[in-house]
C-alpha positions as CSV (number, residue, x, y, z in Angstrom):
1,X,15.9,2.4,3.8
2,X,13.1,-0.3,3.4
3,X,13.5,-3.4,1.2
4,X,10.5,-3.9,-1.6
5,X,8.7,-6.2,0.9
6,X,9.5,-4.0,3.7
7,X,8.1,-1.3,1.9
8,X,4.8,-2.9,0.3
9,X,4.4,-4.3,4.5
10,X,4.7,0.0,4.9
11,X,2.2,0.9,2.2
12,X,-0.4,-2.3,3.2
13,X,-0.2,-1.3,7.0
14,X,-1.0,2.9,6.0
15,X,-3.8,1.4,4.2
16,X,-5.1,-0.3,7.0
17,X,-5.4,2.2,9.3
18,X,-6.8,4.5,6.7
19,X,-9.0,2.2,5.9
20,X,-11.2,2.6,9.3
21,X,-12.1,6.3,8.3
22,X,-12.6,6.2,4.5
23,X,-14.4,4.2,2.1
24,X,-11.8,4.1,-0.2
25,X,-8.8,3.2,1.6
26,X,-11.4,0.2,3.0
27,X,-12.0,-1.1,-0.7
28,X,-8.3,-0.2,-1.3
29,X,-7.4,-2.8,1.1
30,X,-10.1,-5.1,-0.1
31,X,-8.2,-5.6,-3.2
32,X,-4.9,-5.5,-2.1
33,X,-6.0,-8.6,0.4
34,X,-8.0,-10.5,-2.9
35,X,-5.5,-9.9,-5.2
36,X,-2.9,-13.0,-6.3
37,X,0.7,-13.5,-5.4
38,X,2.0,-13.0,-9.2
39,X,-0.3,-9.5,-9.1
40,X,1.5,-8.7,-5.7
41,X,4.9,-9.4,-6.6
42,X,4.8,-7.4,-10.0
43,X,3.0,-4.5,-7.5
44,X,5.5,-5.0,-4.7
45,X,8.6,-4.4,-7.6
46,X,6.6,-0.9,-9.1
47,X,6.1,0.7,-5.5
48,X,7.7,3.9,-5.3
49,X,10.3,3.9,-2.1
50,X,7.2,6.0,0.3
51,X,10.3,6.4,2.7
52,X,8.4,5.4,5.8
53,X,6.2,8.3,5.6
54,X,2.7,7.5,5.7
55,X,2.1,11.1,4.0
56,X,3.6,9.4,0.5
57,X,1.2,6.7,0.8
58,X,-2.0,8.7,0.7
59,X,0.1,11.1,-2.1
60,X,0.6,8.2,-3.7
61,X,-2.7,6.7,-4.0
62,X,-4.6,10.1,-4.0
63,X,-2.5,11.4,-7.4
């Protein structure tokens, strides 16, 4: 089982290589990378637990 920073490192990483092959998985990332620490923090604690599956990322982001 993944730590909260382990996990948000999961999520950020899915993103990435999503973000090659769809526009909004490449502004999703965007964000992520402009956004400040407090804003990450308070996002890293909220995550769901995607359970190393990169299927629950895109789930995630697509419901």
């Amino acid at each position: 089982m993944f730590n909260k920073e382990e996990n948000y490192n999961f999520m950020l990483n899915t993103v990435k290589m999503l973000a090659h092959s769809q526009g909004f998985y490449g502004r999703l990332l965007r964000s992520l990378e402009e956004i400040e620490e407090s804003t990450r923090q308070d996002l890293i604690e909220s995550l769901p637990d995607f359970k190393k599956d990169s299927l629950n990322v895109v789930f995630y982001f697509e419901s």
